[in-house]
Gaussian input, Z-matrix of N, CA and C with variables (Angstrom, degrees):
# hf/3-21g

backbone

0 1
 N
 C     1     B1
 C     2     B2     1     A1
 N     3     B3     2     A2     1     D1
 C     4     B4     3     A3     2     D2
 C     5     B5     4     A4     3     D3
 N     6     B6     5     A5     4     D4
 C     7     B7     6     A6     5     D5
 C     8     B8     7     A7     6     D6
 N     9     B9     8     A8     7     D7
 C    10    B10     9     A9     8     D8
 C    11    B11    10    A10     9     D9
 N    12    B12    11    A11    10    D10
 C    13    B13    12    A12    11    D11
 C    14    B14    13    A13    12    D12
 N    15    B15    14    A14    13    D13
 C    16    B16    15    A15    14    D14
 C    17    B17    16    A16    15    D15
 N    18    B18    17    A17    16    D16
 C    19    B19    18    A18    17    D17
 C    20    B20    19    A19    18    D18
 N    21    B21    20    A20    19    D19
 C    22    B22    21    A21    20    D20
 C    23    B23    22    A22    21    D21
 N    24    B24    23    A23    22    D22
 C    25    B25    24    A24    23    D23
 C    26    B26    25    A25    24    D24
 N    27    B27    26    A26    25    D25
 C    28    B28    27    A27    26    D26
 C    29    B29    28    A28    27    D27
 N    30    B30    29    A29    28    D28
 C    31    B31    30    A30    29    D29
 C    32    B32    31    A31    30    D30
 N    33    B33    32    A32    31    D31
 C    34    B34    33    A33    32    D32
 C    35    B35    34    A34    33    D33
 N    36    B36    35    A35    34    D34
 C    37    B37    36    A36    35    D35
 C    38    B38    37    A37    36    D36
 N    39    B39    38    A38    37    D37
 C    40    B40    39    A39    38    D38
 C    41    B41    40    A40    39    D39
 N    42    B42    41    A41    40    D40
 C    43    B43    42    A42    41    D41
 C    44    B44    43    A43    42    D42
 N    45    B45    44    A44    43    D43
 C    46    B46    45    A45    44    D44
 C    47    B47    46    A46    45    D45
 N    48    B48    47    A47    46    D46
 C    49    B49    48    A48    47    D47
 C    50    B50    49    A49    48    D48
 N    51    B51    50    A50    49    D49
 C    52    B52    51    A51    50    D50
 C    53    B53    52    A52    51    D51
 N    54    B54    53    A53    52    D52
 C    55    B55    54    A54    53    D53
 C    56    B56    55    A55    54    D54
 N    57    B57    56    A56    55    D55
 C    58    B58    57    A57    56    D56
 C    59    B59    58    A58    57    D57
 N    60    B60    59    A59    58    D58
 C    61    B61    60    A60    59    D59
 C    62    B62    61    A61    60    D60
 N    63    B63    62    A62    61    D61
 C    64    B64    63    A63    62    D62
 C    65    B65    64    A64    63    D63
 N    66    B66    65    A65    64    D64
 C    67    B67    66    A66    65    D65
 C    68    B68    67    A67    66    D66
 N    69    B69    68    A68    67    D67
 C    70    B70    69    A69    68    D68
 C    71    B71    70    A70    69    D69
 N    72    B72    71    A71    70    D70
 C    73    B73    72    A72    71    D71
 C    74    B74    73    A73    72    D72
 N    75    B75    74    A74    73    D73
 C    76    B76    75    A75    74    D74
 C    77    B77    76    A76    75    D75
 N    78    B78    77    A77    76    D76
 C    79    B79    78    A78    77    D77
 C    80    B80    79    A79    78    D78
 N    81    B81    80    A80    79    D79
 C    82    B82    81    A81    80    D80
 C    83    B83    82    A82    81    D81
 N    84    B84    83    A83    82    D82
 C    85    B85    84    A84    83    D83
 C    86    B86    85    A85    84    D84
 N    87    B87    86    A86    85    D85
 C    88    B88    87    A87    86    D86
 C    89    B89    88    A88    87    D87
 N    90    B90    89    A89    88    D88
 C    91    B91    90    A90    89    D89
 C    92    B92    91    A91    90    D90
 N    93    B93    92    A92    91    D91
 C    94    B94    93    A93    92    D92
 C    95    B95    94    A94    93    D93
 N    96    B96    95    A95    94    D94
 C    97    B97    96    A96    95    D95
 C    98    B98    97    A97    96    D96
 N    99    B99    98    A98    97    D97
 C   100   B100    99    A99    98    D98
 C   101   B101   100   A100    99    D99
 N   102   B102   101   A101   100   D100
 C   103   B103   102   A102   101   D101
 C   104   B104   103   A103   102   D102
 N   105   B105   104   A104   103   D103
 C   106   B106   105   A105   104   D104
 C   107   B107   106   A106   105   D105
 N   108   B108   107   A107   106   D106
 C   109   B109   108   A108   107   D107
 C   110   B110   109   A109   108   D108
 N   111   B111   110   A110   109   D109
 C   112   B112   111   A111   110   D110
 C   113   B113   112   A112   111   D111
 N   114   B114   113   A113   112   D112
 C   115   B115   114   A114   113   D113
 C   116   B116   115   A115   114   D114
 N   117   B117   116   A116   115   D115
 C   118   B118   117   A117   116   D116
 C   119   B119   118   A118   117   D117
 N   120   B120   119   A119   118   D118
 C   121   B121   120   A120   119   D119
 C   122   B122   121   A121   120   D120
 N   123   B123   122   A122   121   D121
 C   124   B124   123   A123   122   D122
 C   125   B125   124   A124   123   D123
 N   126   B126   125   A125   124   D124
 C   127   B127   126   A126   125   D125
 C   128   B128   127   A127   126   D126
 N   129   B129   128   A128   127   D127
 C   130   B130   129   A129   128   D128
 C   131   B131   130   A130   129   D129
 N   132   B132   131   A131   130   D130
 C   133   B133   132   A132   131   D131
 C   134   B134   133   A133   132   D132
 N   135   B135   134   A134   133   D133
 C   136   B136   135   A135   134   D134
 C   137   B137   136   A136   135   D135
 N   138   B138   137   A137   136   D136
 C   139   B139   138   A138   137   D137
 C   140   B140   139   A139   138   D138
 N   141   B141   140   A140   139   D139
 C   142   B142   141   A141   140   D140
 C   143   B143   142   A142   141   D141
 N   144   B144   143   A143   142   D142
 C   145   B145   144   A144   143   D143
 C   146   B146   145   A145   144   D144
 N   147   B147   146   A146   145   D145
 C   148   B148   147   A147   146   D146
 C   149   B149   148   A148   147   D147
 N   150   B150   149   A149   148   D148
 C   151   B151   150   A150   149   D149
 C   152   B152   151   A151   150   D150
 N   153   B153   152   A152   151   D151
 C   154   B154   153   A153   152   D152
 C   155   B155   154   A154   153   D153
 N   156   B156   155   A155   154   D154
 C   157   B157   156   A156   155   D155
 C   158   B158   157   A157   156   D156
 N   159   B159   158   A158   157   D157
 C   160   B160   159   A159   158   D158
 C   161   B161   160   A160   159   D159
 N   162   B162   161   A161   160   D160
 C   163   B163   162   A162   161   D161
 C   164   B164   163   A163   162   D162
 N   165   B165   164   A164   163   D163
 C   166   B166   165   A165   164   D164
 C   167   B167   166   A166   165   D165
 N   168   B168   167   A167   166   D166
 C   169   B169   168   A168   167   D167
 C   170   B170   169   A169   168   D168
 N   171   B171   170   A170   169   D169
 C   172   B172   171   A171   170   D170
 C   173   B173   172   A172   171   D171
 N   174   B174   173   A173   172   D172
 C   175   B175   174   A174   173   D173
 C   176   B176   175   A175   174   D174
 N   177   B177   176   A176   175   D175
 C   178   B178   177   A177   176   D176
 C   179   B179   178   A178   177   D177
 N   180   B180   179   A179   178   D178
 C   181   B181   180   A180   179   D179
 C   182   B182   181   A181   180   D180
 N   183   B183   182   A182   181   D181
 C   184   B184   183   A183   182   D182
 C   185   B185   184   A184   183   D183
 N   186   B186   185   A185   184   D184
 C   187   B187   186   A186   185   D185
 C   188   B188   187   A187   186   D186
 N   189   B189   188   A188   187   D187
 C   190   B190   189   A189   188   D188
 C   191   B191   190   A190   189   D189
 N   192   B192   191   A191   190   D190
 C   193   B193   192   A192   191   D191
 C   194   B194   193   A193   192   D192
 N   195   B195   194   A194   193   D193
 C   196   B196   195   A195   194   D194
 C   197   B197   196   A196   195   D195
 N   198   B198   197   A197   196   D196
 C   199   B199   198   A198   197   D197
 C   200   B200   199   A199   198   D198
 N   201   B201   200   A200   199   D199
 C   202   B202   201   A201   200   D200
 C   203   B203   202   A202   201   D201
 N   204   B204   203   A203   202   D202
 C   205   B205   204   A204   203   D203
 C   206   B206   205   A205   204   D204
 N   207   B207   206   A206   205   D205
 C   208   B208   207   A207   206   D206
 C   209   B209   208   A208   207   D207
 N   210   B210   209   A209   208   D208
 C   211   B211   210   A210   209   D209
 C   212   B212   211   A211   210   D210
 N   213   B213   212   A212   211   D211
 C   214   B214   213   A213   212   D212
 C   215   B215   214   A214   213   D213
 N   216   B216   215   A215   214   D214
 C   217   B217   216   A216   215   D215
 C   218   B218   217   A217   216   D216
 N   219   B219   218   A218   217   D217
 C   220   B220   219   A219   218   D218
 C   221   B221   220   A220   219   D219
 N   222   B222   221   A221   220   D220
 C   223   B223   222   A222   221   D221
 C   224   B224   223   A223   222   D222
 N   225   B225   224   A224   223   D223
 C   226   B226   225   A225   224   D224
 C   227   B227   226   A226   225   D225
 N   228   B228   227   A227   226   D226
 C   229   B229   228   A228   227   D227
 C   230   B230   229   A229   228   D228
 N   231   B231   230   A230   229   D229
 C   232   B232   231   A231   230   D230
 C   233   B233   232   A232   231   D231
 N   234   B234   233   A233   232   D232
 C   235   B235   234   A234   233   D233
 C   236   B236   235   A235   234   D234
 N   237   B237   236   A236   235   D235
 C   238   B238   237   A237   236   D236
 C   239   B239   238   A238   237   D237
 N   240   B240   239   A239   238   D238
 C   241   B241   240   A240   239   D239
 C   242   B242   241   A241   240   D240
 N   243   B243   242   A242   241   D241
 C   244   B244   243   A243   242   D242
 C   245   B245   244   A244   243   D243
 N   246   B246   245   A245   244   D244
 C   247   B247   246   A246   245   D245
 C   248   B248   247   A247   246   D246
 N   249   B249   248   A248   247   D247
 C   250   B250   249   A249   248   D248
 C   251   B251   250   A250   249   D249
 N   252   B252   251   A251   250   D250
 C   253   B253   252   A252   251   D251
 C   254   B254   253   A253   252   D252
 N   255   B255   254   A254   253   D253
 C   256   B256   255   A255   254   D254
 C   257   B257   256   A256   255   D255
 N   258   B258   257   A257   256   D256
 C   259   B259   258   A258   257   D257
 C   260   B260   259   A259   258   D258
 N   261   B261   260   A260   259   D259
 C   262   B262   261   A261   260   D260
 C   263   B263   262   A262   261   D261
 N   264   B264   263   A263   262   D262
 C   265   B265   264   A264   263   D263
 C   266   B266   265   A265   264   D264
 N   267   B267   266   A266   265   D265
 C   268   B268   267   A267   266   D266
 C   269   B269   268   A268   267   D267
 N   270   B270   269   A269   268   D268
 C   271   B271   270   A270   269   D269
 C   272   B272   271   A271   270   D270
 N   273   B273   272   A272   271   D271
 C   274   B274   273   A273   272   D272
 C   275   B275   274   A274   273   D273
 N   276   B276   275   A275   274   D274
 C   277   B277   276   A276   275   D275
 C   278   B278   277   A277   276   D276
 N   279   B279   278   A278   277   D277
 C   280   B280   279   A279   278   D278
 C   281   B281   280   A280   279   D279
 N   282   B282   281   A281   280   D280
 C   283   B283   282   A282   281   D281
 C   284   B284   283   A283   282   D282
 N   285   B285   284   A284   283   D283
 C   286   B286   285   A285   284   D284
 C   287   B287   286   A286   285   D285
 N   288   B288   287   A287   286   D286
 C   289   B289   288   A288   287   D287
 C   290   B290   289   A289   288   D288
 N   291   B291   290   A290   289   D289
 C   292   B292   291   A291   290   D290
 C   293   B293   292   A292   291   D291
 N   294   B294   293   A293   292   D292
 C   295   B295   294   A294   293   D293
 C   296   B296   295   A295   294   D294
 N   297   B297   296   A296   295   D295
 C   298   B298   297   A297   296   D296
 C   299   B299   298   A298   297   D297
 N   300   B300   299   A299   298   D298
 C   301   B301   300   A300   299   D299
 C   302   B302   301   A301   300   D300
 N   303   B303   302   A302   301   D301
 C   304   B304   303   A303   302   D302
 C   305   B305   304   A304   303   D303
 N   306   B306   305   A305   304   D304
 C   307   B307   306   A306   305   D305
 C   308   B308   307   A307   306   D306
 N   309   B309   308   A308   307   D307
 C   310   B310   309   A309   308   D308
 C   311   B311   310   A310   309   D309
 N   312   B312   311   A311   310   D310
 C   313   B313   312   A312   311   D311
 C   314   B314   313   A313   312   D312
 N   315   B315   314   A314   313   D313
 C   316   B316   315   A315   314   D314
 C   317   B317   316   A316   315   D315
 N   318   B318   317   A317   316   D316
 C   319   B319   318   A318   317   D317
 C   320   B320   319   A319   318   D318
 N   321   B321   320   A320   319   D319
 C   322   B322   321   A321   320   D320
 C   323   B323   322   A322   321   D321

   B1=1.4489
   B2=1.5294
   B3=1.4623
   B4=1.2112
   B5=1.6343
   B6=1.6723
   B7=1.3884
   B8=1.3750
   B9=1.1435
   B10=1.4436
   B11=1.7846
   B12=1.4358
   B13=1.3832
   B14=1.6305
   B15=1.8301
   B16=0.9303
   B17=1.1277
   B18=1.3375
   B19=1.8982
   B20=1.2130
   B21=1.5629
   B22=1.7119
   B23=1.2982
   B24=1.1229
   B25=1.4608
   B26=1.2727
   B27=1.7701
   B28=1.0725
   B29=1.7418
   B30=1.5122
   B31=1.2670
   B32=0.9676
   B33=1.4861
   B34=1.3460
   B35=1.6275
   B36=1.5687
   B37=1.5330
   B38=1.3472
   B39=1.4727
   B40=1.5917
   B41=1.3638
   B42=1.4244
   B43=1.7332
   B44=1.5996
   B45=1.4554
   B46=1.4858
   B47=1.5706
   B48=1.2579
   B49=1.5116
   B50=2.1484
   B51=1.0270
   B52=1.5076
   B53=1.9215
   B54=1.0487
   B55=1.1525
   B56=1.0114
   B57=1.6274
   B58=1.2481
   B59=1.3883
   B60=1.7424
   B61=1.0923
   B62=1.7697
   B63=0.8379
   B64=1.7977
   B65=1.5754
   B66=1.3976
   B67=1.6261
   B68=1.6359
   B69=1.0690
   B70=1.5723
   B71=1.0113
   B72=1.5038
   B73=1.6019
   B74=1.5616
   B75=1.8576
   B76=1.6572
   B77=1.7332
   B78=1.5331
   B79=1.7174
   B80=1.2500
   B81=1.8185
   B82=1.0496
   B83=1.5750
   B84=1.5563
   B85=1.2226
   B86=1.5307
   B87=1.1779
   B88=1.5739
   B89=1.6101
   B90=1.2228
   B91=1.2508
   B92=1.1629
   B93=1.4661
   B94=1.4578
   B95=2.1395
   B96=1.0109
   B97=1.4904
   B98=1.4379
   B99=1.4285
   B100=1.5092
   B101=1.4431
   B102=1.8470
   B103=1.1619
   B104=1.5563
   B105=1.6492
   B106=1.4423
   B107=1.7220
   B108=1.0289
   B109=1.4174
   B110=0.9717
   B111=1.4077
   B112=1.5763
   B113=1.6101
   B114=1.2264
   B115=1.2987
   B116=1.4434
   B117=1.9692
   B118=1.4104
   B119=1.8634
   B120=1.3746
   B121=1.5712
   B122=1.5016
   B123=1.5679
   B124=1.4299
   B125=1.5726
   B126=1.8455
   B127=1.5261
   B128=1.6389
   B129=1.4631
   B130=1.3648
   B131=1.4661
   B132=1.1627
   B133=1.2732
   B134=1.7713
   B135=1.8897
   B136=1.6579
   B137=1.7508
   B138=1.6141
   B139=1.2700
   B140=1.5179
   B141=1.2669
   B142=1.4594
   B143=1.7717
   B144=1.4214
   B145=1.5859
   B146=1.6168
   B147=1.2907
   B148=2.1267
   B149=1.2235
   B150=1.0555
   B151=1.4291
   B152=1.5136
   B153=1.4924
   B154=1.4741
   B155=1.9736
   B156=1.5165
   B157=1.7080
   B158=1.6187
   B159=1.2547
   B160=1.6634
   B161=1.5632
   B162=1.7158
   B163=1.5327
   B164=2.0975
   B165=1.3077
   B166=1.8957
   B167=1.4729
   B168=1.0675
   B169=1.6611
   B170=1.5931
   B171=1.3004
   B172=1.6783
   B173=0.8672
   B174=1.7089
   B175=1.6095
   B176=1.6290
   B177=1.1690
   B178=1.2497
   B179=1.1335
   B180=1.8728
   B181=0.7124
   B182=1.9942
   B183=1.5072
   B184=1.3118
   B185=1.7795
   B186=0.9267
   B187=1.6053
   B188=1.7369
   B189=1.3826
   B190=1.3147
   B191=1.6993
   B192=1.3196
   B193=1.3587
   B194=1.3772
   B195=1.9173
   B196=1.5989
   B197=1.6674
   B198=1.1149
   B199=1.8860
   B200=1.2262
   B201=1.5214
   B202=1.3244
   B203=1.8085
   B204=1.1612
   B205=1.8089
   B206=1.8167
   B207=0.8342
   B208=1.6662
   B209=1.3288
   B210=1.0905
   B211=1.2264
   B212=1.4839
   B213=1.5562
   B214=2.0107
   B215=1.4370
   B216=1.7775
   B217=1.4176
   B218=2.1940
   B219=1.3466
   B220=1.1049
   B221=1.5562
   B222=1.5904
   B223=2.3934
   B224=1.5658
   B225=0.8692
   B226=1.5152
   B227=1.9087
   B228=1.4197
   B229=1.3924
   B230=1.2008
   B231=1.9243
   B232=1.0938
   B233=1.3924
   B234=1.7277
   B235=1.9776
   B236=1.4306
   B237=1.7701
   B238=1.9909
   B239=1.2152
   B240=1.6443
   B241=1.7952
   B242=1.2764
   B243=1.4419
   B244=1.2477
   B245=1.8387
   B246=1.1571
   B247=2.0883
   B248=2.2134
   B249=1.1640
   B250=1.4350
   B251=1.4395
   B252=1.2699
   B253=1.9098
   B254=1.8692
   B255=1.1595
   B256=1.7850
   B257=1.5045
   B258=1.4689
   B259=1.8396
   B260=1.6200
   B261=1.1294
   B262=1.2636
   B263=2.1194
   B264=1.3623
   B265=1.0150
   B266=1.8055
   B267=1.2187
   B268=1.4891
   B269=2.1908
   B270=1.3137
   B271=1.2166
   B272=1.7475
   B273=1.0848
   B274=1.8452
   B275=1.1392
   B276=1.1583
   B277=1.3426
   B278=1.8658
   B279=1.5320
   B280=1.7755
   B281=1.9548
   B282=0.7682
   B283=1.5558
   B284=1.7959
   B285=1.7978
   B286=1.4795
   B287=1.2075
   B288=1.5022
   B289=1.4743
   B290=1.3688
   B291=1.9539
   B292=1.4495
   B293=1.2560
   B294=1.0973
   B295=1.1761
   B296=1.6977
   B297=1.7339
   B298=1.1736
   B299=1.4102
   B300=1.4310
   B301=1.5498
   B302=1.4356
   B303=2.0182
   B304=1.2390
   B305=1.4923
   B306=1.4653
   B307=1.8571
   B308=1.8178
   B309=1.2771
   B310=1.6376
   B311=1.5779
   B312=1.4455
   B313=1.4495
   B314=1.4679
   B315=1.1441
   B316=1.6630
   B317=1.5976
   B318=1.3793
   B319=1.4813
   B320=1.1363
   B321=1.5686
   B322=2.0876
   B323=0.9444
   A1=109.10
   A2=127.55
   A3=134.20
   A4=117.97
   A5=109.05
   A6=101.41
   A7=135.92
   A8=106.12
   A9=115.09
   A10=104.26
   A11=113.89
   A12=125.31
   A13=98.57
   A14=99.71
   A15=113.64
   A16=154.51
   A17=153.77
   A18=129.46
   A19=87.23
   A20=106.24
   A21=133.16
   A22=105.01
   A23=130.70
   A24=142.99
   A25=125.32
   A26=141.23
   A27=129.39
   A28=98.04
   A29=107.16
   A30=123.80
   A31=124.47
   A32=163.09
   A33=128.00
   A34=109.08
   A35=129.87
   A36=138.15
   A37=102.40
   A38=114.41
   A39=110.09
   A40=100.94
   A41=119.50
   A42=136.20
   A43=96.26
   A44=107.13
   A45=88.99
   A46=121.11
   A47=114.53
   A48=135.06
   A49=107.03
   A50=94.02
   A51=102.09
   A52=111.04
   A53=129.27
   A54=148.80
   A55=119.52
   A56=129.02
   A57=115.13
   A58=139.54
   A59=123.14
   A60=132.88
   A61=128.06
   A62=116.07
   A63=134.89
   A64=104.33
   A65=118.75
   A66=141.75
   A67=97.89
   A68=110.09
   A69=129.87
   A70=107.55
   A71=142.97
   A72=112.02
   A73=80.36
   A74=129.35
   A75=112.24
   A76=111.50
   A77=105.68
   A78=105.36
   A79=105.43
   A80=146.61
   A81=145.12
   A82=82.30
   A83=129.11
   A84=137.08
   A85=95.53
   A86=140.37
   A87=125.87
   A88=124.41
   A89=112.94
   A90=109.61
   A91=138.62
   A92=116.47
   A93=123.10
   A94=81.09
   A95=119.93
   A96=122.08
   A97=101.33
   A98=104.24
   A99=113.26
   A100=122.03
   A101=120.81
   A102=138.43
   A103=106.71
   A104=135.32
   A105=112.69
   A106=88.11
   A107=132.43
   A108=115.34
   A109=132.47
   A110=125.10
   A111=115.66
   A112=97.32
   A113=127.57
   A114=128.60
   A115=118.85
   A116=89.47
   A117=92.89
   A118=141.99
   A119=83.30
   A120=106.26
   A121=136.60
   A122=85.87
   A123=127.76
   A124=106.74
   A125=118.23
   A126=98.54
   A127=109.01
   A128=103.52
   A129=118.96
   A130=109.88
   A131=134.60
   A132=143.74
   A133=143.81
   A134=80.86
   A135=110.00
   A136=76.06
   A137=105.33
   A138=104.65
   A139=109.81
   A140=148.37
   A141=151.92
   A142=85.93
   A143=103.02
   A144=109.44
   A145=107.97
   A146=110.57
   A147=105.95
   A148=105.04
   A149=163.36
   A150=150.03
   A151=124.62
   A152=97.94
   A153=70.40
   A154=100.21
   A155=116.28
   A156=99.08
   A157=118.23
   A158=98.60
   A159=95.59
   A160=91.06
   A161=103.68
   A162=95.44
   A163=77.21
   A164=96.25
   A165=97.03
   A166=112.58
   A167=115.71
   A168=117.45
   A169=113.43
   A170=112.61
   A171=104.88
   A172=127.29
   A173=126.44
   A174=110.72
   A175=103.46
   A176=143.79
   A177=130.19
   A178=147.78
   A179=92.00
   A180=110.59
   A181=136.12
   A182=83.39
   A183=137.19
   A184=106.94
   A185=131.75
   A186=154.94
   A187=81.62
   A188=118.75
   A189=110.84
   A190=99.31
   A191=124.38
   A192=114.37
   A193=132.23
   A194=86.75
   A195=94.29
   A196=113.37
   A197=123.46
   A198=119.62
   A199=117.83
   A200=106.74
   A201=125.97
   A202=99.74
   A203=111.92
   A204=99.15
   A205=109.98
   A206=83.00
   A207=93.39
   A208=125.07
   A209=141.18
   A210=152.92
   A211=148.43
   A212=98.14
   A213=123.77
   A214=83.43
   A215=90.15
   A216=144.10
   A217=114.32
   A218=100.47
   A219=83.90
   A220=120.13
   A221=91.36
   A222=69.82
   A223=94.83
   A224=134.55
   A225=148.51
   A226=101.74
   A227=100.92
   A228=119.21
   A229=110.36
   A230=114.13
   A231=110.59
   A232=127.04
   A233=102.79
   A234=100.80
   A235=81.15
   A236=84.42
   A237=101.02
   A238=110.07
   A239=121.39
   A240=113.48
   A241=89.88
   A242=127.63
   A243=135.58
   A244=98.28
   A245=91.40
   A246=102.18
   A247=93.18
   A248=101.64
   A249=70.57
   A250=154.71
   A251=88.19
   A252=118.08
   A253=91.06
   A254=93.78
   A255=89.05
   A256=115.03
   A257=100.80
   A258=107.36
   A259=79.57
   A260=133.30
   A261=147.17
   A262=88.11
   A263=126.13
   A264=116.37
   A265=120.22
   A266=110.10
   A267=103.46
   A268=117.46
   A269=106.93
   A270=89.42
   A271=117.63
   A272=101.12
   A273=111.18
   A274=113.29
   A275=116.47
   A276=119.20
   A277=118.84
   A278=80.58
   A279=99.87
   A280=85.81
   A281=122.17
   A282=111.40
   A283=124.03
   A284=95.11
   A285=102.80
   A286=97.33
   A287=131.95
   A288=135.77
   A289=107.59
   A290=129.08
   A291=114.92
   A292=115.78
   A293=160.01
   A294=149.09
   A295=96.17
   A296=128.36
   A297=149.31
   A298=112.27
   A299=121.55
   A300=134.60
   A301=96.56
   A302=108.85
   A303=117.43
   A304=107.78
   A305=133.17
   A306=129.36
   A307=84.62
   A308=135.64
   A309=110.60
   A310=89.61
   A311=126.75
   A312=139.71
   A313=108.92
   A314=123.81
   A315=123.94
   A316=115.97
   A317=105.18
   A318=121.27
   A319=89.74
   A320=103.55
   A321=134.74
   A322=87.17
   D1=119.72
   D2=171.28
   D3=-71.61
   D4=129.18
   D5=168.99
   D6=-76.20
   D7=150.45
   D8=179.92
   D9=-46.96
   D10=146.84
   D11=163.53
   D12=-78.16
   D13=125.91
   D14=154.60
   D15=-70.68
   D16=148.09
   D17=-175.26
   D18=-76.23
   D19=172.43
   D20=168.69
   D21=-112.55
   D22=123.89
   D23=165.58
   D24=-101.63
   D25=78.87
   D26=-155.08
   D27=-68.15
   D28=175.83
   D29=-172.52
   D30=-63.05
   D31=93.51
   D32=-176.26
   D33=-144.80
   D34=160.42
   D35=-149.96
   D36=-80.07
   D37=-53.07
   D38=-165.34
   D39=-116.74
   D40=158.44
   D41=157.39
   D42=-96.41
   D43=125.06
   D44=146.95
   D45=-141.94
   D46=110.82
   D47=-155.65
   D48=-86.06
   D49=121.48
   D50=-173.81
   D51=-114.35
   D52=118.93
   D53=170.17
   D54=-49.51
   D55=60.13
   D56=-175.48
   D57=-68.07
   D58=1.83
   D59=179.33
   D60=132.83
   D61=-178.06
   D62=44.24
   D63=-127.48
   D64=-17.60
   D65=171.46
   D66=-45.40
   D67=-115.47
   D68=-149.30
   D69=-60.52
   D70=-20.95
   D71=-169.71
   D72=-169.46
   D73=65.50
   D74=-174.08
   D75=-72.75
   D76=-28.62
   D77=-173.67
   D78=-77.12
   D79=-19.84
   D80=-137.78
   D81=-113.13
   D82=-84.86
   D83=-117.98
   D84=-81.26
   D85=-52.50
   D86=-176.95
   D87=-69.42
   D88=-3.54
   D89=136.14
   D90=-105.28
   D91=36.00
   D92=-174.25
   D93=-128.67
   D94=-7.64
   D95=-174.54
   D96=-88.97
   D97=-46.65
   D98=174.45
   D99=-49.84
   D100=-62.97
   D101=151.13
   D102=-30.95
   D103=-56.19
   D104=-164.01
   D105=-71.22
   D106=-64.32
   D107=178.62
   D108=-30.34
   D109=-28.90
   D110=-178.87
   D111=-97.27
   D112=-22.69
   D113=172.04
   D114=-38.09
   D115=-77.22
   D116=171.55
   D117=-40.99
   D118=-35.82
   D119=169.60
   D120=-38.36
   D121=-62.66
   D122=172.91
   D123=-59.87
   D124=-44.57
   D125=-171.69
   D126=-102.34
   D127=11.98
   D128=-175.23
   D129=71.56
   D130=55.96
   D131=158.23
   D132=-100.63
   D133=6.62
   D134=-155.39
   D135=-96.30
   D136=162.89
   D137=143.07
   D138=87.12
   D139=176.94
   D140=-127.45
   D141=-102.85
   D142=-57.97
   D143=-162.40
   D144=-80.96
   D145=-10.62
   D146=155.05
   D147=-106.00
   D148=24.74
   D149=159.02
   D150=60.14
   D151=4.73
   D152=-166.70
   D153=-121.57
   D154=130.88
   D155=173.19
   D156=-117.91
   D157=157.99
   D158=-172.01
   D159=-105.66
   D160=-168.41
   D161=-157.70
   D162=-178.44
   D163=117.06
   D164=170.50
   D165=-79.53
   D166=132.92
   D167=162.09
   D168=-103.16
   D169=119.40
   D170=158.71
   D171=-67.15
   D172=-7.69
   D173=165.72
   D174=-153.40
   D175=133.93
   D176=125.12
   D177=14.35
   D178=-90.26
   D179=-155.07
   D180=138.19
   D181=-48.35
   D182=-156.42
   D183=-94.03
   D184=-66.30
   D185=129.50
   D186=86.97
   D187=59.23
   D188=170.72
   D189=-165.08
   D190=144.96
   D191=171.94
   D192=70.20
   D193=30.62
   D194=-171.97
   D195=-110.43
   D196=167.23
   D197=18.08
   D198=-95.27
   D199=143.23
   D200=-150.64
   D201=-105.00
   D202=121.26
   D203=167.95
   D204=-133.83
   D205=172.84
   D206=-170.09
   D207=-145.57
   D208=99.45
   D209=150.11
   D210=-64.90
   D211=100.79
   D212=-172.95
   D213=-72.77
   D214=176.06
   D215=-62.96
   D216=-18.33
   D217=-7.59
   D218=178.62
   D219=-108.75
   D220=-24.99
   D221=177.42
   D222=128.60
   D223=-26.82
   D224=-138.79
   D225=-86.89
   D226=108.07
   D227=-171.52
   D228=-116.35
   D229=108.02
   D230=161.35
   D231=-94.81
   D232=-165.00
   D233=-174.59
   D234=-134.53
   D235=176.35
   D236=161.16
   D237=37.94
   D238=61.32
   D239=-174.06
   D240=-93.74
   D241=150.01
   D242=155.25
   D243=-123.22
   D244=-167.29
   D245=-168.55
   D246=-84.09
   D247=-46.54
   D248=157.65
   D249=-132.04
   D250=50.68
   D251=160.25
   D252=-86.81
   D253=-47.45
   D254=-167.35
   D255=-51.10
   D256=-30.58
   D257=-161.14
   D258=-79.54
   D259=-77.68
   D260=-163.96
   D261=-30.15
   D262=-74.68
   D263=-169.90
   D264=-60.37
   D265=-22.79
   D266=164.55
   D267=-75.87
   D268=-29.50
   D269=164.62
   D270=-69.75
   D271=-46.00
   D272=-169.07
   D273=-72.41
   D274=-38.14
   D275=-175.45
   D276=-84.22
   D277=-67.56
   D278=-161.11
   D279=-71.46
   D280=-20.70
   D281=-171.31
   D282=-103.71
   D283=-42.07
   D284=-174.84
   D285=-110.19
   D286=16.52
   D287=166.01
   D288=59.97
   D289=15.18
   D290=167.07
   D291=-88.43
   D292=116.23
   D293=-165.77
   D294=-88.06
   D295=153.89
   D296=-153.48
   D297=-107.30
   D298=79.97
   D299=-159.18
   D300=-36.24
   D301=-74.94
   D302=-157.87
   D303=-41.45
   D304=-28.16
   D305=-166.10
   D306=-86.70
   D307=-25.90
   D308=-141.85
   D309=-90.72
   D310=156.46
   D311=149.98
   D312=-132.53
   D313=27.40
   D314=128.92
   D315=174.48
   D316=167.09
   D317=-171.99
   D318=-125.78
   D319=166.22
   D320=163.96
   D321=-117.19

């Protein structure tokens, strides 16, 4: 029996998963998904050689206190993102690895 072809997943440091809707925040969050994409882009953080990938969610879960994003390997769940909470969390976070107490309402 032949195995299935597997996907390829290149390597990379952070997930960062954005809530695009349709509950908690539908006019805000897909253009704030757009912006972390072009963000990342822009400071070169997208892609194999920045480590870091984002990933849209249509729901949470949660459907309150959005837009909601979240950031792997560690767990790190923010609220109320606007474009610049976001910039603020890609320097602090995605870059100098502190994550930004006042935005988080929970960790794993």
């Amino acid at each position: 029996m032949q195995q299935p072809c597997l996907p390829q997943l290149l390597q990379y440091k952070k997930h960062v998963l954005v809530c695009t809707g349709p509950r908690c925040a539908p006019d805000q969050a897909p253009p704030l998904y757009a912006y972390l994409k072009q963000r990342l882009k822009d400071l070169g953080l997208s892609g194999v050689e920045g480590g870091v990938m984002r990933s849209q969610c249509h729901c949470f879960g949660i459907c309150e206190s959005g837009p909601l994003l979240v950031v792997y390997p560690e767990g790190v769940w923010y609220h109320h993102i606007t474009q610049e909470k976001l910039d603020r969390i890609i320097q602090e976070h995605l870059i100098s690895n502190r994550p930004i107490e006042e935005y988080v309402f929970h960790k794993n």
